[in-house]
LUMPA-243416 format. One record per residue (C-alpha): x, y, z; residue number from 1; residue in one letter. Coordinates in steps of 0.2 Angstrom, whole numbers, plus 5000, padded with zeros to 4 digits. Layout:
PT    X    Y    Z   n res
PT    X    Y    Z NUM   a
...
REM end
This chain:
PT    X    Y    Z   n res
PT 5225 4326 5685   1   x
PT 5222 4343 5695   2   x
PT 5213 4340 5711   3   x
PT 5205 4353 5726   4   x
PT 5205 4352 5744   5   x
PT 5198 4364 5756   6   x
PT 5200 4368 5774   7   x
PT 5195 4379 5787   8   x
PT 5206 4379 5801   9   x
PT 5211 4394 5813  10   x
PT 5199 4405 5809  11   x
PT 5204 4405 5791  12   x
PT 5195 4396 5776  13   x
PT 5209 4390 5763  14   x
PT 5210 4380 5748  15   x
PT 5219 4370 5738  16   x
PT 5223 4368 5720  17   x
PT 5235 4352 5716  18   x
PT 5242 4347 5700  19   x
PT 5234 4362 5690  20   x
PT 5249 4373 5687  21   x
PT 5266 4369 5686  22   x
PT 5268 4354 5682  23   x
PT 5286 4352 5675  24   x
PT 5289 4357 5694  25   x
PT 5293 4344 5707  26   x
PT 5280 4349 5720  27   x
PT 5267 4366 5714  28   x
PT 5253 4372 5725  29   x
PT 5238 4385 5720  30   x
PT 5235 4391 5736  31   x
PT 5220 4400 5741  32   x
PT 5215 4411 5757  33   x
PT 5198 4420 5754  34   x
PT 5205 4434 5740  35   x
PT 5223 4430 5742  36   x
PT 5230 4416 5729  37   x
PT 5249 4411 5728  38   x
PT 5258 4400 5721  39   x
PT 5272 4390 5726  40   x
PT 5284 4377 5718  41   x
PT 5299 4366 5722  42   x
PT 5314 4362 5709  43   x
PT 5328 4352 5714  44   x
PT 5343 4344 5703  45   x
PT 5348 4326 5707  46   x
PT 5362 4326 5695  47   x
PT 5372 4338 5703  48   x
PT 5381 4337 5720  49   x
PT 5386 4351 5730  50   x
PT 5401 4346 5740  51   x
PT 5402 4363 5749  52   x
PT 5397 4360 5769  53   x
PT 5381 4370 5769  54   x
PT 5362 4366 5764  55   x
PT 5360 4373 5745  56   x
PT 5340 4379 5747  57   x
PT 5336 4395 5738  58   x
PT 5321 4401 5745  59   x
PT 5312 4414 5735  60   x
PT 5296 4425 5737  61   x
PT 5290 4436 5723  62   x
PT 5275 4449 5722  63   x
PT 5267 4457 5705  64   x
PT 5260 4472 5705  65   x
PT 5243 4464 5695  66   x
PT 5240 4455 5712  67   x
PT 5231 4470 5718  68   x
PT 5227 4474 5699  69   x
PT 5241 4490 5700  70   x
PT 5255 4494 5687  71   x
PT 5273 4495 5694  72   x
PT 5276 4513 5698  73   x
PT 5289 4523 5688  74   x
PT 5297 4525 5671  75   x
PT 5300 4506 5671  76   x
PT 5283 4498 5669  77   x
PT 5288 4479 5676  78   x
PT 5294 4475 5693  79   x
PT 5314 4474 5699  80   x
PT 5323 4470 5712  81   x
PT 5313 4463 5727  82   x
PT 5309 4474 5740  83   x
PT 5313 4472 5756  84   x
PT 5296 4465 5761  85   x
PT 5298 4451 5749  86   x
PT 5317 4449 5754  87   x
PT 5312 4447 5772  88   x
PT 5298 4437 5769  89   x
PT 5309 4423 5760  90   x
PT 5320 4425 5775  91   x
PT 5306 4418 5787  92   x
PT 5301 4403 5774  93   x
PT 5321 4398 5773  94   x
PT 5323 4399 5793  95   x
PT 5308 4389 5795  96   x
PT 5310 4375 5782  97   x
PT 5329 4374 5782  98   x
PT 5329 4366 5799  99   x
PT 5321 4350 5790 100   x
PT 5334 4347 5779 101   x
PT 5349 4335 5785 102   x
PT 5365 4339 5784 103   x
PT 5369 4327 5770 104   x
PT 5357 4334 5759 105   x
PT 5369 4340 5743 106   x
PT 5353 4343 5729 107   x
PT 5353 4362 5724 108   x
PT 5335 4368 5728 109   x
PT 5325 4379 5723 110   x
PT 5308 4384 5733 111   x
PT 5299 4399 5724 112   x
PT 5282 4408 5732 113   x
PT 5272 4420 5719 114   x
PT 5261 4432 5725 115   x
PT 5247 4431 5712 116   x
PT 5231 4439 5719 117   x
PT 5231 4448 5737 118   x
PT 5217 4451 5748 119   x
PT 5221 4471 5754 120   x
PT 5216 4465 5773 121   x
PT 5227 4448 5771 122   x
PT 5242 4445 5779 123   x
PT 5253 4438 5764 124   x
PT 5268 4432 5775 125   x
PT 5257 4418 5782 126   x
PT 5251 4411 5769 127   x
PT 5267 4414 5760 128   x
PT 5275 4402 5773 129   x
PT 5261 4391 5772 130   x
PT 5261 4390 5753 131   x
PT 5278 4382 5754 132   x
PT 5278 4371 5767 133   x
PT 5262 4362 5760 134   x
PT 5271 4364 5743 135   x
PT 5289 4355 5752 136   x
PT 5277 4343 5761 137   x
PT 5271 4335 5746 138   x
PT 5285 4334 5736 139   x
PT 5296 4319 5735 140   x
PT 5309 4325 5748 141   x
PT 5309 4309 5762 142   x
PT 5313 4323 5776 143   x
PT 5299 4335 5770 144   x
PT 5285 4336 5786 145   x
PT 5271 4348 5789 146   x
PT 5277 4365 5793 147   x
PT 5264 4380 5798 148   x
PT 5265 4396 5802 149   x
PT 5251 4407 5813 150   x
PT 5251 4425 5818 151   x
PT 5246 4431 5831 152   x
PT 5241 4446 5842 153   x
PT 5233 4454 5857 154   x
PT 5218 4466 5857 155   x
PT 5212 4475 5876 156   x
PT 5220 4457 5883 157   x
PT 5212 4445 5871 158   x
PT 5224 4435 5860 159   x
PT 5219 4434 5841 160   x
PT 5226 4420 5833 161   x
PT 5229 4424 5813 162   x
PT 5224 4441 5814 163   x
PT 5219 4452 5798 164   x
PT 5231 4466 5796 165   x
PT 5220 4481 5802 166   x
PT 5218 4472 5819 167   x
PT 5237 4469 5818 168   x
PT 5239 4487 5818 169   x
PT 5228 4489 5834 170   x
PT 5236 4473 5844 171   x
PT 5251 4476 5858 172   x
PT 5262 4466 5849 173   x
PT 5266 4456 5833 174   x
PT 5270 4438 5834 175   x
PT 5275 4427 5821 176   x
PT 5278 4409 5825 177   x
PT 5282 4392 5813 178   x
PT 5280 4375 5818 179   x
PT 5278 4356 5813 180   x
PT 5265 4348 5826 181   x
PT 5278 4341 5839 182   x
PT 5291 4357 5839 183   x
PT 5294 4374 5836 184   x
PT 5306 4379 5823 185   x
PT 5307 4401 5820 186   x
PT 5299 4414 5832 187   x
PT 5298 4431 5828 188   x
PT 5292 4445 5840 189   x
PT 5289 4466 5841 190   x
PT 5281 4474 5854 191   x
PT 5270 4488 5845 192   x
PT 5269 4504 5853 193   x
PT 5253 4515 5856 194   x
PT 5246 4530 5861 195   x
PT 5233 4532 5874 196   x
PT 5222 4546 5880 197   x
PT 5221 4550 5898 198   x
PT 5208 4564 5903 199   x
PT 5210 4573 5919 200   x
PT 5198 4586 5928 201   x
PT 5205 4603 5930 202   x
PT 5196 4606 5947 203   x
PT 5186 4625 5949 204   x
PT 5189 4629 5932 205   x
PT 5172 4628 5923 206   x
PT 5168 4634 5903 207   x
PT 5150 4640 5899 208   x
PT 5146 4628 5915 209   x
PT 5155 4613 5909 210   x
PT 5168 4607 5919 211   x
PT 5187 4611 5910 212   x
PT 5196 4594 5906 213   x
PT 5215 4593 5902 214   x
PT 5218 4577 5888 215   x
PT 5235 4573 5891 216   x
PT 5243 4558 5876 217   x
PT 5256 4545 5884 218   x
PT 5265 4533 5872 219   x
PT 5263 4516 5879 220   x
PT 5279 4503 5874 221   x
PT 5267 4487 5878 222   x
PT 5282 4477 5883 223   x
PT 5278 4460 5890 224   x
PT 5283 4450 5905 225   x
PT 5292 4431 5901 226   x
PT 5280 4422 5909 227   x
PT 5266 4431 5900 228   x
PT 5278 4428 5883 229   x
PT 5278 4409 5888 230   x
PT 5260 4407 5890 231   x
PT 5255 4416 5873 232   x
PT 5268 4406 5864 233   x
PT 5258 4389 5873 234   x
PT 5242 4395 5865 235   x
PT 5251 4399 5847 236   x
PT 5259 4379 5849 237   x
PT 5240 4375 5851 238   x
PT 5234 4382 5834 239   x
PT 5250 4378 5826 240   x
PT 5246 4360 5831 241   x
PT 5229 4360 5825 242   x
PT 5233 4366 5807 243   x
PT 5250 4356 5805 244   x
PT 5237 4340 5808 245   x
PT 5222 4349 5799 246   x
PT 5234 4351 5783 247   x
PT 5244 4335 5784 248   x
PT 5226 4323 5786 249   x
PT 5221 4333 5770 250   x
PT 5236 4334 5759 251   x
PT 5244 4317 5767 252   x
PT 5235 4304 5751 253   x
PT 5242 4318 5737 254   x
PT 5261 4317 5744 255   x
PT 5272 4308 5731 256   x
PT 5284 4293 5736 257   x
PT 5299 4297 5746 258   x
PT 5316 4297 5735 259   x
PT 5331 4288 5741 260   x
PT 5344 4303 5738 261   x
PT 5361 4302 5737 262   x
PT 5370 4306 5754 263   x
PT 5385 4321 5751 264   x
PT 5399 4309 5754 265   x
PT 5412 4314 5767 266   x
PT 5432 4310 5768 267   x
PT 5437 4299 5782 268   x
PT 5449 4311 5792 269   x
PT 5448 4301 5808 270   x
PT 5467 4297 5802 271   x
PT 5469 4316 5803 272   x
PT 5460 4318 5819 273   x
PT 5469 4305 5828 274   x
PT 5486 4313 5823 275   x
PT 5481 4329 5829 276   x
PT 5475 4325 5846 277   x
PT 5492 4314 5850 278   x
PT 5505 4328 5842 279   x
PT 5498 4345 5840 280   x
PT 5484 4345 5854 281   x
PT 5497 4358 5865 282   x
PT 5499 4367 5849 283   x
PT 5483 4369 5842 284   x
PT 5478 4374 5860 285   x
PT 5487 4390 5861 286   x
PT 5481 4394 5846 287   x
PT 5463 4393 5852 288   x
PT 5468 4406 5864 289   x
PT 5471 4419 5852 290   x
PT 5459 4435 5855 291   x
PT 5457 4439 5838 292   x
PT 5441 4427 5830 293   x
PT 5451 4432 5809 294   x
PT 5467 4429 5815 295   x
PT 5462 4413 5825 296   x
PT 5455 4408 5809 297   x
PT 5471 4413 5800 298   x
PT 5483 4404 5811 299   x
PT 5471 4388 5808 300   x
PT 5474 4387 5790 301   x
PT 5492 4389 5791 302   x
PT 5493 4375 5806 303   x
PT 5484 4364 5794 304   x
PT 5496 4369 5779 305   x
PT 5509 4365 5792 306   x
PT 5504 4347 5796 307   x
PT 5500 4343 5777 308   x
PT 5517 4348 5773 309   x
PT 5525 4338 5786 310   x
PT 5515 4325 5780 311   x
PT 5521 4328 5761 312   x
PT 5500 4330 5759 313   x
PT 5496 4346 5752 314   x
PT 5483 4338 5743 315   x
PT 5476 4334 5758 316   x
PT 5473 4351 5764 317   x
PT 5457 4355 5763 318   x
PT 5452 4335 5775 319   x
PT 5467 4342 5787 320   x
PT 5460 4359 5789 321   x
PT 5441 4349 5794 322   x
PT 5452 4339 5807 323   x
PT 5460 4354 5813 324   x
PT 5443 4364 5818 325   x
PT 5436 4344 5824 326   x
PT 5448 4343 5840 327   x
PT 5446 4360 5841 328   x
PT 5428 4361 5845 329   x
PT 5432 4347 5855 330   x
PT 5446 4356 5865 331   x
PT 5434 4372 5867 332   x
PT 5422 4361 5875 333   x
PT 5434 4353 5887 334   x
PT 5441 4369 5890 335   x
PT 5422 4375 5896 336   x
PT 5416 4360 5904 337   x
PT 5430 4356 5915 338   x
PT 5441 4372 5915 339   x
PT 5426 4384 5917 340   x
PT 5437 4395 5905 341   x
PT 5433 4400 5883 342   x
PT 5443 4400 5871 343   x
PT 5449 4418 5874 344   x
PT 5455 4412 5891 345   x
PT 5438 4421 5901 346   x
PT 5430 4412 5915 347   x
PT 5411 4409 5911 348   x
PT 5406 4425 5922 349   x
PT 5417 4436 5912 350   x
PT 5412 4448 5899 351   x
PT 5425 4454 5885 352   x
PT 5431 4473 5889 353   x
PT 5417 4486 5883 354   x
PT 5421 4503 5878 355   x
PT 5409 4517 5872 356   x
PT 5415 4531 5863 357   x
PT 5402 4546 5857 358   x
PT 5402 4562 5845 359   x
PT 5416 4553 5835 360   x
PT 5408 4563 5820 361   x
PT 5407 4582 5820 362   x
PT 5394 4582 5808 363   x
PT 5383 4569 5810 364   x
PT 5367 4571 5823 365   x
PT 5373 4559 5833 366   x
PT 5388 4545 5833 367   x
PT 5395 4531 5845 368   x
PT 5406 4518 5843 369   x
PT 5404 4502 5853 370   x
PT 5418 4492 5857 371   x
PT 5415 4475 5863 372   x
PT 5432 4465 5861 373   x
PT 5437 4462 5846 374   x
PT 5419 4467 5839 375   x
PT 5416 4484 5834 376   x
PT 5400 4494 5829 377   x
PT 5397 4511 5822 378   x
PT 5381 4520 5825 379   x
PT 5376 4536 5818 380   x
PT 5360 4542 5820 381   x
PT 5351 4557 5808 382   x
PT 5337 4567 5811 383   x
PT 5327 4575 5798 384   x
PT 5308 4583 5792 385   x
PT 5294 4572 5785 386   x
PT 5301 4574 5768 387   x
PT 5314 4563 5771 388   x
PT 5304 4549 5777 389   x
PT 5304 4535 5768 390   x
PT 5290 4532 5756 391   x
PT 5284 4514 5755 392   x
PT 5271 4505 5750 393   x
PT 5267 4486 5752 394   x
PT 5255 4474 5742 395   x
PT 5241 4475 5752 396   x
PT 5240 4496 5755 397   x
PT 5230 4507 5751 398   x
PT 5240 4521 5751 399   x
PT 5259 4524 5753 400   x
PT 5266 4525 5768 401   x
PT 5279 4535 5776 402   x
PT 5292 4526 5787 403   x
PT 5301 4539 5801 404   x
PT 5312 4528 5808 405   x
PT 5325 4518 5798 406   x
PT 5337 4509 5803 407   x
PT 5350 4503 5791 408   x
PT 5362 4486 5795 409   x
PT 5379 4484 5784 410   x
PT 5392 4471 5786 411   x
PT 5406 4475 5775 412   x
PT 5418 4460 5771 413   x
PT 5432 4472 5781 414   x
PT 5425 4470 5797 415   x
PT 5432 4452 5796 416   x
PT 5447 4452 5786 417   x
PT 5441 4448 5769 418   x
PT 5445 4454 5754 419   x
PT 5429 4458 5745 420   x
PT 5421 4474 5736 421   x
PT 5408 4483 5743 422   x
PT 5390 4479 5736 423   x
PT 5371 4482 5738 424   x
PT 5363 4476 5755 425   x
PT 5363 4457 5754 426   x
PT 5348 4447 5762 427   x
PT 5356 4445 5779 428   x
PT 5360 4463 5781 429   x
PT 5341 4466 5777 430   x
PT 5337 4454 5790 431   x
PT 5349 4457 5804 432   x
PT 5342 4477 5801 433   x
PT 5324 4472 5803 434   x
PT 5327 4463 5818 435   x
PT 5339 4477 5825 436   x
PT 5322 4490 5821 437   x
PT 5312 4478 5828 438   x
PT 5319 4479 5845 439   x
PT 5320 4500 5845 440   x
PT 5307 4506 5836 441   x
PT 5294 4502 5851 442   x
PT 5304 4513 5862 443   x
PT 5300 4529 5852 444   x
PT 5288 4537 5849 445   x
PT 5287 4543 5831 446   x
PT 5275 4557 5833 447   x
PT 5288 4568 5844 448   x
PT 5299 4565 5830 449   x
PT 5298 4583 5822 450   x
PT 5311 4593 5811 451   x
REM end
C-alpha cells in the first residue's frame, strides 16, 4: 500500500511517494521537490557472492529529456550515453554512500536515480543525492543510515543554505557537502570567480557639465581563508543535522527489517603471515624500497610465487600474495613510525625529485611535462575562437551554453604498466577532470579569452 509523507526542511518543501512505483524493487522512492520529481531504487542479489576485495555498488543517475518536456536533440530521437553531468552526479551519490557499506558486504548492488520531472531553477544533484539515500535508508540493508546532502553558498557575505541555481550563479563560491547527523562523509568545493565594476573620477575633465568617470572591470577569484572554510562547513553540519534527523523521524516507521547478510568469507592466511614475518621480513623489506610503485608491485607477485613454490603451494597463490602486501603495510608503518623514513627510503620532510620541462611540442599552444618521481603528467594547453567552445546544455537550461575552458583528464592503462587498449573516458577520468577544472577555472578569467 503506497503511502505520502511531506517535509519542509532547509528552506525546501519535499515530499514523499513510498510503495507506489517500483515495487519488484527492493527499496523505491517518488521523490518530490516543488517541480522536480525523481525516482530512485535499490536492487541487490543475495544469491551471489562477489569474492573480489572491493564494495560491488553501482550507482547510477539518469536524465530524460521529457523531464523538461524536450526531445533528445539530433538524428537519434532517444537518449545515449550519459553526459557528463549525469556521470559526475553518480559519482557524488557513490562517494557519499559507499562509505556505509562494510568491507564484508559481497551482494552486487544496484542504486539507480531517474530524473523524471525537473524544475528549471532546481538543483538536480541534491535532490539526486537525497533521492537515494532515503531510498538506501529504507531498504533492508542493516548498515543503511540517513545520509543528506545540502548546498550551499555565499551572497555579499550571507550564506544561503540550499540555494536555487540562479543564486548559485551569483554566490562566491559552490559547496556541496553530504552527511549522516553525527559525521561528514564527501565535500566538494569551487570557488566562483566574478567580475566587479569599479568607477573612478577622472578629475578636470568634465562632458556637457558632468563630471568624466573612467569604469574600470577587475575579475575577483573569491578565494577563501581556512578558518572562514571551517566555519561555513560548521553551519552546512548544522542543516545537514537537521534534515538527516527531519528525514529519518519521517521515514524511520516505513524502513523494512534489517537482513542478516552473508559476511564475504576470508582465508585464514595468519599461517602465511607468520611465515613471512620470521623468514622473508629482510627480503620483502628491500623490496619495499624499490622507487618504482609497477615494478614494486611486480617484484611482489613474484616474491609471493616464490614462497608458494618453496611451499609446493601454488594453489595458494592468491592467500600468499594477501600476506605478502599484510606485513608489508606493516613494515611501511614501522619504517615511518620509528625510522621517520617511506618506503622509497625519503625522510618525512623530503619531497621526491621534481623536474619541469616546457614547449616539448612545436605545434601545440602550449606543453609542459611534470615530472615528480616516478609520476609523470603531460599538459598541453590550446587556445581557440568561440566556435570552438563547447556547446552544452544541462536539464535545467534554458538555453545552451558555451563552455571556454575545458580541461580534459586521461589515464591510459600505460602509465602504470598494464596491458590494456585505449578506450572512451571512464567515470574516474571524468571525475579526477572535474576536479582538476574545478581548482583552475576560478583563476581565469574567461572573458579575456579571445581568438
Amino acid at each position: 500500500m503506497s503511502c505520502e509523507v511531506e517535509l519542509n526542511i532547509n528552506n525546501r518543501k519535499q515530499k514523499f511517494v513510498l510503495n507506489k512505483v517500483a515495487k519488484q524493487a527492493n527499496s523505491s522512492v517518488w521523490f518530490e521537490d516543488g517541480n522536480t520529481v525523481m525516482l530512485a531504487t535499490l536492487t541487490y542479489n543475495p544469491d551471489e557472492m562477489v569474492e573480489e576485495d572491493f564494495v560491488p555498488l553501482v550507482v547510477q543517475y539518469v536524465e530524460k529529456a521529457y523531464a523538461v518536456g524536450k526531445i533528445p536533440a539530433g538524428f537519434v530521437k532517444r537518449e545515449q550515453k550519459p553526459g557528463d553531468f549525469e556521470t559526475l552526479t553518480a559519482r557524488i551519490v557513490d562517494r557519499s554512500l559507499r562509505p556505509l557499506f562494510p568491507k564484508e558486504y559481497g551482494y552486487n548492488t544496484v542504486l539507480t536515480v531517474m530524473a523524471l520531472s525537473a524544475d528549471e531553477d532546481s538543483d538536480l544533484q541534491t535532490a539526486a543525492m537525497n533521492a537515494a539515500a532515503a531510498c538506501m535508508y529504507l531498504s533492508d540493508l542493516p548498515f543503511a543510515k540517513m545520509v543528506y546532502g545540502v548546498r550551499a553558498t555565499r551572497i555579499k557575505g550571507e550564506l544561503i543554505i540550499n540555494p536555487t541555481l540562479s543564486q548559485l550563479e551569483e554566490g562566491d563560491f559552490n559547496l556541496f557537502v553530504t552527511g549522516t547527523k553525527d559525521e561528514l562523509l564527501m565535500i566538494e568545493f569551487a570557488s566562483q570567480g566574478q567580475e566587479e565594476i569599479e568607477i573612478i573620477p577622472v578629475d578636470d575633465i568634465m562632458l556637457d557639465g558632468v563630471p568624466v568617470e573612467n569604469t574600470i572591470v577587475k575579475y575577483r577569484i573569491n578565494e577563501i581563508k581556512e578558518d572562514e572554510l571551517v566555519e561555513i562547513l560548521e553551519k552546512v553540519q548544522e542543516a545537514i543535522k537537521k534534515g538527516a534527523s527531519a528525514y529519518e523521524e519521517a521515514l524511520k516507521d516505513f524502513k523494512k527489517d534489517p537482513i542478516d547478510f552473508e559476511e564475504r568469507k576470508e582465508a585464514d592466511i595468519t599461517e602465511y603471515i607468520e611465515l613471512i614475518r620470521s623468514k622473508y621480513s629482510n627480503e620483502l623489506r628491500e623490496i619495499i624500497k624499490h622507487l618504482s610503485k609497477s615494478e614494486r608491485d611486480y617484484l611482489l607477485k613474484q616474491f609471493a610465487r616464490k614462497i608458494a613454490a618453496a611451499l609446493d603451494k601454488e594453489e595458494e597463490f592468491e592467500n600468499i600474495l594477501k600476506a605478502v602486501k599484510q606485513v608489508k603495510r606493516e613494515i611501511v608503518r614501522g619504517m615511518i613510525l620509528n625510522e621517520g623514513i617511506r618506503a622509497d627510503g625519503r625522510k618525512l620532510d623530503e619531497i621526491r625529485p621534481i623536474s619541469i620541462e616546457t614547449n616539448l611540442l612545436p605545434r601545440a599552444h602550449g606543453s609542459c611535462l611534470f615530472t615528480r618521481g616516478q609520476t609523470q603528467a603531460l599538459a598541453v594547453a590550446t587556445r581557440g575562437g568561440d566556435m570552438d567552445a563547447q556547446v552544452y546544455g544541462n536539464l535545467t537550461d534554458k538555453e545552451e551554453k558555451l563552455e571556454k575552458f575545458m580541461l580534459h583528464y586521461n589515464f591510459p592503462a600505460f602509465s602504470v604498466g598494464e596491458a590494456e587498449r585505449l578506450g572512451p573516458p571512464s567515470r574516474r577520468e571524468l571525475g579526477h577532470g572535474n576536479l582538476a577544472k574545478r581548482a583552475i577555472e576560478p583563476l581565469l578569467d574567461l572573458s579575456l579569452m579571445k581568438p
